[in-house]
Backbone as JSON Lines, residues from 0, in Angstrom:
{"i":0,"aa":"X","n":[-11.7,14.02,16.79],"ca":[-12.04,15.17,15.98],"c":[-13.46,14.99,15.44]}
{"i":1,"aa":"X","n":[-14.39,16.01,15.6],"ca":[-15.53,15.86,15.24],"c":[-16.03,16.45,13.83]}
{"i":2,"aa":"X","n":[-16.5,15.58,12.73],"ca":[-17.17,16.02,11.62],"c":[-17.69,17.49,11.97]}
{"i":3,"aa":"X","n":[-17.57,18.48,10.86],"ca":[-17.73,19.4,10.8],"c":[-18.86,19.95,9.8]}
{"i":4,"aa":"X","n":[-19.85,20.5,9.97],"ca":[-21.24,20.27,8.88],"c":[-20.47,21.63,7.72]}
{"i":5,"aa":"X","n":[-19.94,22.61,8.57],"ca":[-19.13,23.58,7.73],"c":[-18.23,23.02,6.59]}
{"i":6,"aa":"X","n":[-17.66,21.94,6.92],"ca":[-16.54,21.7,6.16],"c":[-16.91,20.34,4.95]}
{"i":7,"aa":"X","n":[-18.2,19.93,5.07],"ca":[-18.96,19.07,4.02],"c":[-19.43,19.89,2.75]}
{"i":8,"aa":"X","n":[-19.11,19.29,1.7],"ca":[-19.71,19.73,0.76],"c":[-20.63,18.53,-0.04]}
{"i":9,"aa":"X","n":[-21.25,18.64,-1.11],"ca":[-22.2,17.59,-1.5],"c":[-20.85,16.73,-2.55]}
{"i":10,"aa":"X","n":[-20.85,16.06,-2.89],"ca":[-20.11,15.52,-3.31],"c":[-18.37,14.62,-2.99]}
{"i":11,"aa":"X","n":[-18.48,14.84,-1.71],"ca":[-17.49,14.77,-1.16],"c":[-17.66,12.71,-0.78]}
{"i":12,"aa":"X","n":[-16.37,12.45,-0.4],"ca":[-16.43,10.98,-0.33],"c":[-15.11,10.88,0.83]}
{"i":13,"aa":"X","n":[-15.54,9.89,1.58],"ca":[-15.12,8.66,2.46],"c":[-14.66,7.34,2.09]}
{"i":14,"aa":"X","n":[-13.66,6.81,1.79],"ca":[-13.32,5.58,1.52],"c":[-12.16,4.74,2.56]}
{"i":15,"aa":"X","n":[-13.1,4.11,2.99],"ca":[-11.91,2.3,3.89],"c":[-11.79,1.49,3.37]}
{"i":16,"aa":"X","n":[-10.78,0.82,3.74],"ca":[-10.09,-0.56,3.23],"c":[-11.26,-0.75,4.59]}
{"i":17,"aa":"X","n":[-11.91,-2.07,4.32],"ca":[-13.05,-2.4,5.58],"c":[-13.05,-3.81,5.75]}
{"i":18,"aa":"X","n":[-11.6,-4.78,5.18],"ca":[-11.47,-5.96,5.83],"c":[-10.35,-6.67,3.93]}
{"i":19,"aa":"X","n":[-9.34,-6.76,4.11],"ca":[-8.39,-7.02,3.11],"c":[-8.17,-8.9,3.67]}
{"i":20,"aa":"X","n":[-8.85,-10.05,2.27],"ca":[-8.23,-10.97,2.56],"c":[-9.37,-11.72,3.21]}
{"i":21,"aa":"X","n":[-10.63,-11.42,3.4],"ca":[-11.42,-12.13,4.43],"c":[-11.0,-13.63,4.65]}
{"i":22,"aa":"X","n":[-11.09,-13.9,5.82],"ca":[-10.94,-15.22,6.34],"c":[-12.17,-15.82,6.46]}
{"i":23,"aa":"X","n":[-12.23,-17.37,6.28],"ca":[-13.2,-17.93,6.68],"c":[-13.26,-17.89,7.94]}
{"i":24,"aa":"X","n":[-11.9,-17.85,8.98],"ca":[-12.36,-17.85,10.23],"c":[-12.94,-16.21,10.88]}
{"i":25,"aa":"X","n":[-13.08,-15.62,10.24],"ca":[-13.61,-13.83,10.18],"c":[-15.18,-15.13,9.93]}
{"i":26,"aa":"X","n":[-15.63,-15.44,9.1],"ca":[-17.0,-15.76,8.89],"c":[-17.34,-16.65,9.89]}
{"i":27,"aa":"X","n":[-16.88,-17.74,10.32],"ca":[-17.58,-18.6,11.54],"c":[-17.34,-17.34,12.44]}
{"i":28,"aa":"X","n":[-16.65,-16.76,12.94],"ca":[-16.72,-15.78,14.0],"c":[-17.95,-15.22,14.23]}
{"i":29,"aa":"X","n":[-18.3,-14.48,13.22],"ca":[-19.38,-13.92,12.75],"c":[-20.6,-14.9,13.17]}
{"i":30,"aa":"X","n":[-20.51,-15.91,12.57],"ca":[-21.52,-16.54,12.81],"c":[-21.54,-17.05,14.33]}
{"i":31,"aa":"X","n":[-20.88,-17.05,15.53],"ca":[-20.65,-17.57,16.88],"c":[-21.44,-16.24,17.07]}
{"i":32,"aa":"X","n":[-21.22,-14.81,16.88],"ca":[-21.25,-13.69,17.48],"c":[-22.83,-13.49,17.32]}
{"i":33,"aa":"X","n":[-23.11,-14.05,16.23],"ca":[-24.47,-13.09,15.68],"c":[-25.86,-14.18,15.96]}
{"i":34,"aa":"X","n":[-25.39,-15.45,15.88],"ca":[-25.72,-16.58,16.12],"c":[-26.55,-17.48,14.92]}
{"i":35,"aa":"X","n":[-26.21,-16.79,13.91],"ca":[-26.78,-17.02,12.67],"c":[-25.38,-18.4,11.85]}
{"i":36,"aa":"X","n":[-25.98,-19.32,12.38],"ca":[-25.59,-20.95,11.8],"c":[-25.91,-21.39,10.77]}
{"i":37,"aa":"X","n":[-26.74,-20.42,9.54],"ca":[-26.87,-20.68,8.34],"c":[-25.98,-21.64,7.28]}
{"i":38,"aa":"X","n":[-26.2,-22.67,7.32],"ca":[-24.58,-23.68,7.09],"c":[-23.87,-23.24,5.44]}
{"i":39,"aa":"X","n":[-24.85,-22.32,4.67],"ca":[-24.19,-21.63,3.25],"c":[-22.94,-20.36,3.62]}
{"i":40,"aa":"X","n":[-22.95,-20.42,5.13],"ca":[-21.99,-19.69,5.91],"c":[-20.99,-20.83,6.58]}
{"i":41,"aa":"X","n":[-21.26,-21.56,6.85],"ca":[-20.21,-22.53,7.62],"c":[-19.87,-23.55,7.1]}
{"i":42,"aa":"X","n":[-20.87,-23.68,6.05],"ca":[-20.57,-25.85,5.7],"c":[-19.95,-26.02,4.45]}
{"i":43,"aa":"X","n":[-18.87,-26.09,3.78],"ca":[-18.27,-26.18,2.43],"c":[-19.39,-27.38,1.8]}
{"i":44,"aa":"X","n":[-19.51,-28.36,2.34],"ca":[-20.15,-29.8,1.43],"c":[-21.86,-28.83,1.61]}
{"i":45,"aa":"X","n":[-22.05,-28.79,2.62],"ca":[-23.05,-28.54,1.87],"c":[-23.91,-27.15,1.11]}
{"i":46,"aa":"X","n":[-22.93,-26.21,1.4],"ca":[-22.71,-25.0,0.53],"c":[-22.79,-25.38,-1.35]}
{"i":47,"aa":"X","n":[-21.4,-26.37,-1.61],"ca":[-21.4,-26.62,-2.56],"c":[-22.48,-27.71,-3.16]}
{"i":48,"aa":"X","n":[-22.89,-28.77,-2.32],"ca":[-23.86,-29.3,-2.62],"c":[-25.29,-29.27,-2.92]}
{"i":49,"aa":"X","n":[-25.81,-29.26,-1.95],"ca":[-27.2,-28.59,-1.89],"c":[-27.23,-26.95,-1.66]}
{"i":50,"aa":"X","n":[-26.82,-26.15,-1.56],"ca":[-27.25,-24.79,-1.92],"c":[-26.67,-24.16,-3.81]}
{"i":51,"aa":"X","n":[-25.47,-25.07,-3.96],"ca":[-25.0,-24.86,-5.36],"c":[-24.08,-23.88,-5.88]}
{"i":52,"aa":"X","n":[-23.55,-23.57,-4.21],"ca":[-22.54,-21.98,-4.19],"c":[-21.01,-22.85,-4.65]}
{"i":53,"aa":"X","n":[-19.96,-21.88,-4.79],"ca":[-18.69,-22.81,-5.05],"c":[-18.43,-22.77,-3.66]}
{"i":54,"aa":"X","n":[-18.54,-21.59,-2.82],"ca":[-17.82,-22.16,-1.67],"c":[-18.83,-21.33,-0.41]}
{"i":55,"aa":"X","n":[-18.5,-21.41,0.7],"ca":[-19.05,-20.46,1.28],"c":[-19.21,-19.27,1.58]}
{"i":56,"aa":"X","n":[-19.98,-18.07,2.11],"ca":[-20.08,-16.45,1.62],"c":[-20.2,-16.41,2.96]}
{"i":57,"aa":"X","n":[-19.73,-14.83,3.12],"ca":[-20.24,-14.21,4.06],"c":[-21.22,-13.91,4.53]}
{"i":58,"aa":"X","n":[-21.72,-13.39,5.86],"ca":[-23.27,-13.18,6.48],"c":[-23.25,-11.56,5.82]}
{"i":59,"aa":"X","n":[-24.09,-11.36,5.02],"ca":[-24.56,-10.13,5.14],"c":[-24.61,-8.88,5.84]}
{"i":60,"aa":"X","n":[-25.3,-9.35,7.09],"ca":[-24.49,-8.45,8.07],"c":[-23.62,-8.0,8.06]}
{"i":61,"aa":"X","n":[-22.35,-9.22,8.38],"ca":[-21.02,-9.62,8.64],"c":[-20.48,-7.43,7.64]}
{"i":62,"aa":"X","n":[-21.11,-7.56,6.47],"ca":[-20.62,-6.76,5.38],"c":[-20.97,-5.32,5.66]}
{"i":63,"aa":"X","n":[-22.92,-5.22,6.25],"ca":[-22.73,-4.01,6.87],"c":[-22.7,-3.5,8.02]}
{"i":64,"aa":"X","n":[-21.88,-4.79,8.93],"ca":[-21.37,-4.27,9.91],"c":[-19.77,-3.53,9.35]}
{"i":65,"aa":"X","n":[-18.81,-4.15,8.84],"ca":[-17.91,-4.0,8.41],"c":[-18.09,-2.37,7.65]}
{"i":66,"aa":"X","n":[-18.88,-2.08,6.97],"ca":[-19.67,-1.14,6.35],"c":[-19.59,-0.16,7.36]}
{"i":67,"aa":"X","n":[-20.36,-0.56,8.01],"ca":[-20.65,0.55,9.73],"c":[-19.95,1.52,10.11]}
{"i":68,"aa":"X","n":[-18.94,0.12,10.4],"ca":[-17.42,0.63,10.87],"c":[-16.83,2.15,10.55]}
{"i":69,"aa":"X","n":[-16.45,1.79,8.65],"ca":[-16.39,3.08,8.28],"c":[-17.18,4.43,8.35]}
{"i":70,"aa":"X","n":[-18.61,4.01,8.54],"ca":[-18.98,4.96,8.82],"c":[-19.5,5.89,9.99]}
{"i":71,"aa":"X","n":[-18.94,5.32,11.16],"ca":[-18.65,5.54,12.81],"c":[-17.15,5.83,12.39]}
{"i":72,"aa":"X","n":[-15.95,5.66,12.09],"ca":[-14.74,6.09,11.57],"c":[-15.06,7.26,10.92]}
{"i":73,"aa":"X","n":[-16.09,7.82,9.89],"ca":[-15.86,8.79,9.26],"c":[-16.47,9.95,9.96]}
{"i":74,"aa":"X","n":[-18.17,9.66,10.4],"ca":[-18.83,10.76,11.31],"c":[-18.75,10.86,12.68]}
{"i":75,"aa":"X","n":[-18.32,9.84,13.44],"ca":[-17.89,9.73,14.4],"c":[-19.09,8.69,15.23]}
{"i":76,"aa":"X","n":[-18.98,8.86,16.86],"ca":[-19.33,7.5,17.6],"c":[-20.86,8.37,17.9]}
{"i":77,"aa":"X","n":[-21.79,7.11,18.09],"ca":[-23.34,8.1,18.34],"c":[-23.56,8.94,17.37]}
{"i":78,"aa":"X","n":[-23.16,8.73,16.68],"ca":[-24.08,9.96,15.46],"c":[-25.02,9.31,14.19]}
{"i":79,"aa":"X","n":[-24.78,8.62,14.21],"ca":[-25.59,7.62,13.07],"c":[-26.71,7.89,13.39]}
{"i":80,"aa":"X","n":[-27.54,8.34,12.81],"ca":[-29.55,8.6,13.02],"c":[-30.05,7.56,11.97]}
{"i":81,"aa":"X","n":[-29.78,7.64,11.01],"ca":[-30.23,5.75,9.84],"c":[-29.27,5.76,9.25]}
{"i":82,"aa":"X","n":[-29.59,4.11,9.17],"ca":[-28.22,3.3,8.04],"c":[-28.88,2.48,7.4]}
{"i":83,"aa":"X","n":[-29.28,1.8,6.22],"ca":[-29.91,1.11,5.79],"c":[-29.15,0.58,4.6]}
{"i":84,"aa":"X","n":[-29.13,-0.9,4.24],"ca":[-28.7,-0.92,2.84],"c":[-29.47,-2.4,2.24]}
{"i":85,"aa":"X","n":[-29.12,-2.64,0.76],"ca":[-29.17,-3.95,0.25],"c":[-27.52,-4.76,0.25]}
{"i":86,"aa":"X","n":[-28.19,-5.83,-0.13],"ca":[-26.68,-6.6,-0.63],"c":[-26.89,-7.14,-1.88]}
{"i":87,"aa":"X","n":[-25.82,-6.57,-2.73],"ca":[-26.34,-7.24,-3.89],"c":[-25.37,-8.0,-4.69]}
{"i":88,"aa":"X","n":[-24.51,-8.72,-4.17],"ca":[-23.44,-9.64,-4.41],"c":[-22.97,-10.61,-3.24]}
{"i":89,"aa":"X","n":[-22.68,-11.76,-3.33],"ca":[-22.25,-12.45,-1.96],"c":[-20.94,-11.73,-1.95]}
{"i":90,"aa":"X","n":[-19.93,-11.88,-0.68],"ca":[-18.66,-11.53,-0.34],"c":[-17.78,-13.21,0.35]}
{"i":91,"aa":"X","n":[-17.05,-13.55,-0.8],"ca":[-16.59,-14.39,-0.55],"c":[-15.17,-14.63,0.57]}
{"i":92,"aa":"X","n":[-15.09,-15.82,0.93],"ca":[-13.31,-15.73,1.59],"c":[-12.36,-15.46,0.68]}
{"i":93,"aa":"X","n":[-11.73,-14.86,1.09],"ca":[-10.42,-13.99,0.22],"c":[-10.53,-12.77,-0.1]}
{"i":94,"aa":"X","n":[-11.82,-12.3,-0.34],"ca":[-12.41,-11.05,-0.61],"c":[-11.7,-9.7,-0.32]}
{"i":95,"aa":"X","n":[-11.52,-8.73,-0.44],"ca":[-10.77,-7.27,-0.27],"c":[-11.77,-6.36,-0.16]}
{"i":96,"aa":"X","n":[-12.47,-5.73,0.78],"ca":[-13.7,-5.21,0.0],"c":[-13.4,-3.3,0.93]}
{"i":97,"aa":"X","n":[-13.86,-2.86,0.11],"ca":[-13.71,-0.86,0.36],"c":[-14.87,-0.45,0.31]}
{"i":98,"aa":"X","n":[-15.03,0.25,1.83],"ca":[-16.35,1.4,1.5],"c":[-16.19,2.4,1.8]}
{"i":99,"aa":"X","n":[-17.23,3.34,0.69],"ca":[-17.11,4.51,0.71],"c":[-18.46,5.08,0.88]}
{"i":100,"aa":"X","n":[-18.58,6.49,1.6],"ca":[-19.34,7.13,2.1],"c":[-19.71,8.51,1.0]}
{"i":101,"aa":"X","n":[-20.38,9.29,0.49],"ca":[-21.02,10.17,-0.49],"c":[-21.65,11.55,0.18]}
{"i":102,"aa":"X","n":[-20.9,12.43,0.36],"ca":[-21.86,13.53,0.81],"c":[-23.04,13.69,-0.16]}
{"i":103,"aa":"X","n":[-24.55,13.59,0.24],"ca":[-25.42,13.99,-0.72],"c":[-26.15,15.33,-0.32]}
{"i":104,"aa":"X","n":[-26.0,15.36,1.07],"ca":[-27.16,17.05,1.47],"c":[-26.6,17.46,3.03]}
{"i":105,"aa":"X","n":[-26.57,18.09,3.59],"ca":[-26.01,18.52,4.62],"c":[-26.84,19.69,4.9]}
{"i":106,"aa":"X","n":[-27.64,19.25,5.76],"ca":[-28.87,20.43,6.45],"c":[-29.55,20.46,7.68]}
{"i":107,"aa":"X","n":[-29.53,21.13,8.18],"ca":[-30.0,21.36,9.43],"c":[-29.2,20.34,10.7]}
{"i":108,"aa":"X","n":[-27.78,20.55,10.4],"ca":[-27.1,19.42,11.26],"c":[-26.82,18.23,11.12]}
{"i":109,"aa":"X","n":[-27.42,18.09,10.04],"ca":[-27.43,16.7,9.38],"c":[-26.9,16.37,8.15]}
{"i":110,"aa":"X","n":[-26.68,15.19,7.8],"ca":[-25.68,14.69,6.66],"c":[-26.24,13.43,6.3]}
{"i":111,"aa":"X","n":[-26.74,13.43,4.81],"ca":[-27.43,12.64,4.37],"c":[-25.93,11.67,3.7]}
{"i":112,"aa":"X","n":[-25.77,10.14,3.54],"ca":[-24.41,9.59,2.83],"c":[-25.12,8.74,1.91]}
{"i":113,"aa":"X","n":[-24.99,8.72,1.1],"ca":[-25.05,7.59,-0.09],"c":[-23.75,6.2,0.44]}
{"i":114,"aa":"X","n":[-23.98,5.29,0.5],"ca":[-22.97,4.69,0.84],"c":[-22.64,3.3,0.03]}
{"i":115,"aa":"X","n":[-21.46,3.09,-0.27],"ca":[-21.47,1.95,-1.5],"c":[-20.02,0.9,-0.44]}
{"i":116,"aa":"X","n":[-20.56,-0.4,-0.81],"ca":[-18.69,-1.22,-0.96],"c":[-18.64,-2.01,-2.11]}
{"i":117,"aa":"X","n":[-17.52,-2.44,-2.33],"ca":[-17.05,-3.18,-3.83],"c":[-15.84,-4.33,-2.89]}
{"i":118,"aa":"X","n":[-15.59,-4.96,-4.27],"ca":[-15.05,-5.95,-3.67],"c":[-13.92,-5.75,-4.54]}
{"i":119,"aa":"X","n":[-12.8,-6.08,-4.8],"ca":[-11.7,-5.96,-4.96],"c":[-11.48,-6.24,-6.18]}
{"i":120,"aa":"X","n":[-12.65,-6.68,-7.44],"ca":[-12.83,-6.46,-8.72],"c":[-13.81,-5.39,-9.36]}
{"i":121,"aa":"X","n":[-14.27,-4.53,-8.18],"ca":[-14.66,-3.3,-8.45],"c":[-16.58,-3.91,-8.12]}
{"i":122,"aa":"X","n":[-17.08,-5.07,-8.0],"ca":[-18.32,-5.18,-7.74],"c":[-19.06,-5.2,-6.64]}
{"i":123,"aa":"X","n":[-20.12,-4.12,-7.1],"ca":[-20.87,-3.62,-5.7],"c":[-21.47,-4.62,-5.09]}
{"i":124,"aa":"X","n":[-20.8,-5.04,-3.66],"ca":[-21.35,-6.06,-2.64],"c":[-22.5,-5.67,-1.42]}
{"i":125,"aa":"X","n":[-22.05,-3.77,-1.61],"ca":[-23.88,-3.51,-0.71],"c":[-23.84,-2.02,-1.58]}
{"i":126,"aa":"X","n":[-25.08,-1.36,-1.06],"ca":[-25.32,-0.21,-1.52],"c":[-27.02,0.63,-0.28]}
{"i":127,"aa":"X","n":[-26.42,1.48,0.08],"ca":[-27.25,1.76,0.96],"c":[-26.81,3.55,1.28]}
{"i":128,"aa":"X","n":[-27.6,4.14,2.17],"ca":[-27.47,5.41,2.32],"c":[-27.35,5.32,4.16]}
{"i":129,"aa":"X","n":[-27.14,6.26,4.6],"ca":[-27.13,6.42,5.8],"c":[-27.15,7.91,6.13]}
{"i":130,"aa":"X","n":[-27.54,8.5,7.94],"ca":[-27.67,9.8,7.7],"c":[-26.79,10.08,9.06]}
{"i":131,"aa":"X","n":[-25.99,11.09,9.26],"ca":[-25.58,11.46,10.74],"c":[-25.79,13.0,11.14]}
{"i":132,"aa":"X","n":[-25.85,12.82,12.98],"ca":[-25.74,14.6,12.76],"c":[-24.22,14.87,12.57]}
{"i":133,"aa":"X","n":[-24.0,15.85,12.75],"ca":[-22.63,16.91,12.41],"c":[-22.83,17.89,12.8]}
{"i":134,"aa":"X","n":[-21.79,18.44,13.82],"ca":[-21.34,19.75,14.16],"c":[-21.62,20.81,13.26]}
């Protein structure tokens, strides 16, 4: 079913469950796939040691890919024209994290999203906008 630019209004929202429970083995994955061996991603001793984290975090990416997801789920496949975001919290193992998508303008075929995720105590782990076309 294809997003409909008729049926958007500005204010309207998108929300996924976009990974309940993260696993550490979800994060080495990540890191095999992407090839990013950053050891504050893989190494507990030295995560906690020399970088000074309690444990190890997720790749960034890892979050707006996960991110993505929902929003290829919400506007559909090929439609994404920009996605951009920050990260402004690590996403730890165990993590629960939800994103949601923001109608902000819908014009000329296009659909501007404000786009946010939180983590399962309500803190924003990215924040970014993205734009798609629409029917």
């Amino acid at each position: 079913m294809a997003l409909n630019a008729a049926d958007l209004n500005v204010g309207d929202t998108h929300t996924e469950r976009v990974v309940e429970d993260l696993k550490r083995t979800q994060i080495v994955q990540y890191a095999g796939a992407s090839g990013d061996y950053n050891p504050v991603h893989t190494d507990e001793l030295f995560t906690k040691e020399v970088a000074g984290y309690p444990t190890v975090f997720a790749h960034g990416m890892l979050t707006m890919g996960m991110t993505g997801r929902m929003l290829t789920n919400y506007v559909g496949d090929g439609r994404l024209t920009e996605y951009g975001v920050r990260f402004t919290n690590q996403v730890w193992p165990g993590d629960t994290l939800d994103a949601t998508a923001t109608v902000l303008k819908v014009e000329d075929g296009l659909v501007d999203l404000d786009v946010t995720t939180v983590n399962q105590k309500g803190d924003v782990v990215l924040k970014g906008s993205a734009q798609a076309r629409v029917d």
